[in-house]
DRENBA-344810 format. One line per field, with one value per residue (C-alpha): x, y, z; residue number from 1; residue in one letter. Coordinates in pm, 1 decimal. Example, Ala and Ser with C-alpha at 12.3 -4.5 7.8 and 13.67 -1.06 7.14 Angstrom:
2
x = 1230.0 1367.0 .
y = -450.0 -106.0 .
z = 780.0 714.0 .
nr = 1 2 .
rest = A S .
REM end
This chain:
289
x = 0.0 133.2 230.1 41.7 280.4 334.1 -74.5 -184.0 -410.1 -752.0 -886.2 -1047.0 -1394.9 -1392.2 -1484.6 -1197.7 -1147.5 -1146.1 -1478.7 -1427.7 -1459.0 -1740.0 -1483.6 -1310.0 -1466.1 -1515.8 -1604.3 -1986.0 -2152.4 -2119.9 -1746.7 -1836.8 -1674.0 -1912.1 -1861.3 -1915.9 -2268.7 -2246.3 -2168.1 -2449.7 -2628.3 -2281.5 -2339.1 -2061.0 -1941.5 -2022.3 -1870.3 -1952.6 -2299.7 -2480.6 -2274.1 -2341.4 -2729.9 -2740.4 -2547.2 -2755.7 -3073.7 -2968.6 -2833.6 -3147.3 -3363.0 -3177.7 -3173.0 -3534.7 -3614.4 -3313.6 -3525.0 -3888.5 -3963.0 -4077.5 -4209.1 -3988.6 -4220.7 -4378.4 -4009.3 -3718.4 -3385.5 -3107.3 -2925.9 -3192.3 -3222.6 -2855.1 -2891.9 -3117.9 -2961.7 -2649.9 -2835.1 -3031.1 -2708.7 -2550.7 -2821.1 -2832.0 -3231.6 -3107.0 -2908.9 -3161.5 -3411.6 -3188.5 -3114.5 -3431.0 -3561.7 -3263.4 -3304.1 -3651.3 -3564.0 -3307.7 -3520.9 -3785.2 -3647.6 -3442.4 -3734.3 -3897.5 -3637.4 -3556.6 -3897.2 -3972.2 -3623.1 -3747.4 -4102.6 -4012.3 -3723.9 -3981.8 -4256.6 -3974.5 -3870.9 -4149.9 -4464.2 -4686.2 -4578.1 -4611.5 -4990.1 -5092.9 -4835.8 -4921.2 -5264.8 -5219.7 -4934.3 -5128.8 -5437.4 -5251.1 -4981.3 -5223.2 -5349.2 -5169.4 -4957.6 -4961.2 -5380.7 -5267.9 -5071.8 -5371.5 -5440.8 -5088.6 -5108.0 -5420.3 -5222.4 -4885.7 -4907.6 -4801.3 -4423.6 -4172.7 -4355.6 -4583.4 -4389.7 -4165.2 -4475.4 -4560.1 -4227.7 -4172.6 -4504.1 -4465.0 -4093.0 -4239.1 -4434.2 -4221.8 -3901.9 -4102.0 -4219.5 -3882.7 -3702.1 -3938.7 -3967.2 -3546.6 -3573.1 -3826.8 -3525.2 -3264.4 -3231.4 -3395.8 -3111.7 -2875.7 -3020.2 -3092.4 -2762.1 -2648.0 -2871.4 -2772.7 -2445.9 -2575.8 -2482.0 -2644.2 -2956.9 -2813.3 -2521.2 -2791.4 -2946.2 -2609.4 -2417.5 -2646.0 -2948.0 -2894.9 -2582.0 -2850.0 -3144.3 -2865.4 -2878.1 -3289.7 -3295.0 -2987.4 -3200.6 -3543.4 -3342.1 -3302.5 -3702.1 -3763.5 -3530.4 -3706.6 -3998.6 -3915.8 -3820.6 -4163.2 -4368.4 -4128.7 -4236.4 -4528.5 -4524.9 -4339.0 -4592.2 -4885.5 -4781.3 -4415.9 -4275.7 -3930.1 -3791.5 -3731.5 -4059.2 -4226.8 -3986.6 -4140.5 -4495.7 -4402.0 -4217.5 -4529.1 -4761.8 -4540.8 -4496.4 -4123.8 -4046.8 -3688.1 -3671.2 -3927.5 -3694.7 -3400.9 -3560.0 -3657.0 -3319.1 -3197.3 -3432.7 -3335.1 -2935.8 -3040.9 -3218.5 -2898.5 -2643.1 -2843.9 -2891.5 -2460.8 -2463.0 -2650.5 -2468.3 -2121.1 -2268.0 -2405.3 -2067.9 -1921.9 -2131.1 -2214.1 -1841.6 -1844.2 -2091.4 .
y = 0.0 353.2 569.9 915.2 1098.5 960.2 983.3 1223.8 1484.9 1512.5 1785.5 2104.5 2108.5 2488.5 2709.8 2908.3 3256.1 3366.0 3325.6 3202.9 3403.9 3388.3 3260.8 2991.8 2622.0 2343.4 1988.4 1906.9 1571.3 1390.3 1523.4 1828.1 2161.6 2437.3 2769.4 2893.7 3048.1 3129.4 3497.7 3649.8 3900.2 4075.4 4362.3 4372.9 4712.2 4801.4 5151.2 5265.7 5118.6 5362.3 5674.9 5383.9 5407.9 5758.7 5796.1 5576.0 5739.1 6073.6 5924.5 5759.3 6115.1 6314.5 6047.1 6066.3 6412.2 6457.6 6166.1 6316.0 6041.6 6278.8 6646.6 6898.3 7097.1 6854.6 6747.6 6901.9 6728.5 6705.8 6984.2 7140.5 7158.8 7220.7 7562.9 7678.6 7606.8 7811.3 8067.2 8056.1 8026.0 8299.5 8577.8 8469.9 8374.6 8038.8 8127.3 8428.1 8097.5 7894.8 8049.9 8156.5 7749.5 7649.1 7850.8 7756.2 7393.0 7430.7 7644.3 7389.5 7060.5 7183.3 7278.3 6979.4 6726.2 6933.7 6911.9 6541.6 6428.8 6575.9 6433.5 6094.9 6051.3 6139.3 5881.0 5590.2 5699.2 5804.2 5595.9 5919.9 6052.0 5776.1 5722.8 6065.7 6126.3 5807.1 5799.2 6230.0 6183.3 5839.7 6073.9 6393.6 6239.4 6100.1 6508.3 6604.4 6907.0 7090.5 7089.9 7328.1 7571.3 7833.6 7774.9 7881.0 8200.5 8308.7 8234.9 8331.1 8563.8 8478.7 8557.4 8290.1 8155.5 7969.9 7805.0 7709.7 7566.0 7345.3 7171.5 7159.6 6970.6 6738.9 6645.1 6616.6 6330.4 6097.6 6195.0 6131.6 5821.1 5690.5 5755.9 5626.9 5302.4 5288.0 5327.6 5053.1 4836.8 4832.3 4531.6 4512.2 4286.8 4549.2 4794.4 4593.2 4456.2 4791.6 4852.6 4528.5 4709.5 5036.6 5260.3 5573.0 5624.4 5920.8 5683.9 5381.7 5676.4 5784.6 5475.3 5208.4 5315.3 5627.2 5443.7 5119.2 5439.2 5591.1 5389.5 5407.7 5768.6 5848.7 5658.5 5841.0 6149.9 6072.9 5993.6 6380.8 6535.9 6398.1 6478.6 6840.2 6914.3 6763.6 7035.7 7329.4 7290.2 7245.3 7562.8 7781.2 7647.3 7797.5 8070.1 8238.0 8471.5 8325.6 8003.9 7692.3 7546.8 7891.1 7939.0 7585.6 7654.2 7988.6 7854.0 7562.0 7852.6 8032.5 7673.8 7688.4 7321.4 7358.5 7594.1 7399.1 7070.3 7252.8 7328.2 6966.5 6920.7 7172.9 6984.6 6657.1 6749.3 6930.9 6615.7 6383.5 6640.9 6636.6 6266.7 6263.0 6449.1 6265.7 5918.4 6068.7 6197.7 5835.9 5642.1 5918.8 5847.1 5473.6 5391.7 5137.3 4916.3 .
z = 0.0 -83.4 189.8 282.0 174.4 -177.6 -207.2 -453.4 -250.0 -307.0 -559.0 -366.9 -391.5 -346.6 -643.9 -836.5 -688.4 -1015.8 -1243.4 -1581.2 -1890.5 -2140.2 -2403.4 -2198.3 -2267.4 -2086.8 -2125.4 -2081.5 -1971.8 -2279.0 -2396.8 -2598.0 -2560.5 -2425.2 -2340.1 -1970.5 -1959.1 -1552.4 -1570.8 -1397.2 -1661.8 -1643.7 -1881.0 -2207.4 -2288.5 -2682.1 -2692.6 -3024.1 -3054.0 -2948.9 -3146.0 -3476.7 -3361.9 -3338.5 -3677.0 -3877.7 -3801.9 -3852.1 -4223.9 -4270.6 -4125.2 -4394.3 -4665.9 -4644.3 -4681.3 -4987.5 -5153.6 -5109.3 -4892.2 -4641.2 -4665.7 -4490.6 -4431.4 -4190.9 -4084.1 -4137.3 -4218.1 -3948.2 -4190.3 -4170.8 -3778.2 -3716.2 -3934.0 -3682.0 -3387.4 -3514.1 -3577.3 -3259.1 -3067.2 -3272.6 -3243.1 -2859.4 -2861.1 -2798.2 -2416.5 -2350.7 -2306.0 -2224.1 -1922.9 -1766.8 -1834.4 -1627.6 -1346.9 -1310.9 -1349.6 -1076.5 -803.7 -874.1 -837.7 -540.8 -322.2 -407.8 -344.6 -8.7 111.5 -56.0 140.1 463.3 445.2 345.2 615.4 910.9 678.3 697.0 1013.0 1260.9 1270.4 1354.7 1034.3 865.6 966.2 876.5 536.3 393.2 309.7 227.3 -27.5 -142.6 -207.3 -380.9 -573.3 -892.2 -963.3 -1221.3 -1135.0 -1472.1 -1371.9 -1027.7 -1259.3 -1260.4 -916.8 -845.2 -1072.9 -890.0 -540.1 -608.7 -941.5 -1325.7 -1234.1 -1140.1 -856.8 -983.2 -1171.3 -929.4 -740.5 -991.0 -1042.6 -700.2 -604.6 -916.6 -750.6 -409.6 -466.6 -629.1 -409.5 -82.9 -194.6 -323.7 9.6 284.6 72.6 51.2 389.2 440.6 230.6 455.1 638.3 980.3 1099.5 1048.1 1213.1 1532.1 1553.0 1577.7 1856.0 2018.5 2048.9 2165.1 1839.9 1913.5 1728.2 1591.1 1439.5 1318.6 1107.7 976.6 964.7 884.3 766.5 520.3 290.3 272.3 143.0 -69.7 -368.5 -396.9 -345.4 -607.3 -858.2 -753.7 -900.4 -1265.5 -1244.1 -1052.6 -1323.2 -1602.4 -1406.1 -1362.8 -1722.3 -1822.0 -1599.4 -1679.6 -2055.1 -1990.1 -1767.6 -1939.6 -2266.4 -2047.5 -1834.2 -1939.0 -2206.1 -2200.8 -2169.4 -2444.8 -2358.4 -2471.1 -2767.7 -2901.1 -2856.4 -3046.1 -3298.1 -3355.1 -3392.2 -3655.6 -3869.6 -3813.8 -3793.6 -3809.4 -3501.1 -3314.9 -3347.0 -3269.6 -2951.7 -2835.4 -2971.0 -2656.2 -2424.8 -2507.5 -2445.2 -2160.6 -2001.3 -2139.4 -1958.0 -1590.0 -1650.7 -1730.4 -1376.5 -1153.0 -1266.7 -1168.3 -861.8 -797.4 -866.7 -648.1 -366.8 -355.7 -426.9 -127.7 -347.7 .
nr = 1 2 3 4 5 6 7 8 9 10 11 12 13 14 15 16 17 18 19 20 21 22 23 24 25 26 27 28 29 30 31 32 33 34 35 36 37 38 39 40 41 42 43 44 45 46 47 48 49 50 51 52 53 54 55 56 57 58 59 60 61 62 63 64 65 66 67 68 69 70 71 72 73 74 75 76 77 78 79 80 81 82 83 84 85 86 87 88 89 90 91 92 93 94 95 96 97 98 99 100 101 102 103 104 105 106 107 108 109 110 111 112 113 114 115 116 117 118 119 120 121 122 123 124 125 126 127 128 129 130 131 132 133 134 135 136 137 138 139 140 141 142 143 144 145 146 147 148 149 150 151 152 153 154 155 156 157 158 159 160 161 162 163 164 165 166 167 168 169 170 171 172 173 174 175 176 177 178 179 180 181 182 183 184 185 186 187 188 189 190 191 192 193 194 195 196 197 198 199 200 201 202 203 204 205 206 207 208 209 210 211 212 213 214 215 216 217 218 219 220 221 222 223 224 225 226 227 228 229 230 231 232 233 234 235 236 237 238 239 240 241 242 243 244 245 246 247 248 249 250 251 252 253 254 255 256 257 258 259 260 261 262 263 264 265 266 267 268 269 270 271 272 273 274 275 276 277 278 279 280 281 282 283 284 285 286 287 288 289 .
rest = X X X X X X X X X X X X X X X X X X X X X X X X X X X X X X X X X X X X X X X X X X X X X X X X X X X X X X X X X X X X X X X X X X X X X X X X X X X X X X X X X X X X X X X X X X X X X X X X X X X X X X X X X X X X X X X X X X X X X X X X X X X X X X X X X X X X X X X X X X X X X X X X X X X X X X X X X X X X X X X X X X X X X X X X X X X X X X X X X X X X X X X X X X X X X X X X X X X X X X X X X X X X X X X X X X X X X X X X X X X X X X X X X X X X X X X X X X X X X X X X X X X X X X X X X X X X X X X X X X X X X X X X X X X X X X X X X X X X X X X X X X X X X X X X X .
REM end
């Protein structure tokens, strides 16, 4: 009989600490090579996809218009579009409206992520609250804010109140309701093992519970921006001389296609560029995850 020492030792059943790649291959039941499937829904990166997207429908937008496929009159080629932003930009229309839509955007989402962050800490927090803010915000958060708009003008006057208002109550809603429920999340066994130790409650909130809310409230954000931009339009398309949502409705009245694009054109970069924001805030904040 061999000795112990000249036995071969026993394979580890413990997994590799590495996990294969996608292209490595292994043997299957019945002999065949397959390739490793187990990777989780781990995303691949395709850099240039989306810039190829975006290029081919802009070449197939103008190709379609140059061919009479499409009226210009009824939509205007990319060329087109481009003019008129230069010349928007140029004659400064473009940042006179520019400007005053961003402020109000700004003002407006600020108070209402203040006051939404306030109201749905003390919902997730304090049972009171929660028994009388539940049912209230489960009641007012359907209305449609844009509907309040004139009720705010007759309140608060057609300046840049009322506006503010309205973007701030149509943020309220959905950021109070996105924090108390990341704060209903986090793990109840966390939070009384930290009391089993006698963290100060003070501590739970800032150690424990608010980094487990953090990554539910970051992404209730990009939904209250896109939010936000929605009701200043809309706003500034009922109630405002200035601004890009009024320059559109203008330029809509006055048939001018080309200008009217190039201002959902703003929009839309304007919505990409807070959404650009908000992720590098997020993977500055939740680096621990």
């Amino acid at each position: 009989m061999a000795s112990l020492d000249s036995a071969t030792p026993p394979r580890s059943p413990l997994p590799p600490s590495r996990p294969p790649h996608a292209s490595e291959r292994h043997s299957g039941p019945d002999g065949r090579q397959v390739a490793f499937r187990g990777r989780g829904f781990v995303a691949s990166h395709h850099r240039g996809a989306s810039w190829i997207a975006f290029a081919l429908l802009i070449g197939l937008w103008e190709a379609s218009i140059r061919f009479g496929w499409i009226s210009e009159l009824f939509l205007p080629a990319p060329s087109s579009v481009a003019g008129a932003l230069r010349q928007l930009a140029a004659d400064g229309t473009l940042g006179h409206h520019l400007s005053a839509s961003l402020m109000r955007l700004l003002v407006g989402w600020t108070l209402g992520t203040l006051c939404g962050l306030i109201a749905g800490f003390a919902i997730g927090i304090w049972s009171l609250a929660r028994a009388v803010g539940v049912p209230v915000i489960s009641a007012l958060f359907p209305i449609p804010k844009i509907a309040l708009l004139p009720l705010f003008i007759l309140w608060l006057g057609i300046g840049e109140s009322a506006k503010f208002a309205t973007i701030g109550l149509g943020v309220f809603f959905p950021t109070a309701i996105a924090t108390f429920s990341a704060l209903d999340a986090v793990p109840r066994n966390l939070i009384r093992m930290a009391q089993s130790f006698d963290v100060p409650w003070a501590d739970i909130l800032r150690k424990v519970v608010l980094p487990g809310a953090m990554p539910g409230i970051l992404s209730a954000f990009r939904i209250t921006a896109s939010i936000a931009l929605l009701l200043l339009v809309s706003a500034e398309m009922i109630g405002a001389q200035y601004g890009i949502g009024a320059f559109v409705l203008s330029a809509g009245s006055l048939m001018q296609t080309d200008a009217l694009l190039a201002g959902v054109l703003v929009l839309s970069i304007t919505g990409l560029c807070i959404g650009t924001a908000l992720s590098r805030i997020e993977k500055a904040l939740l680096k621990w995850r």
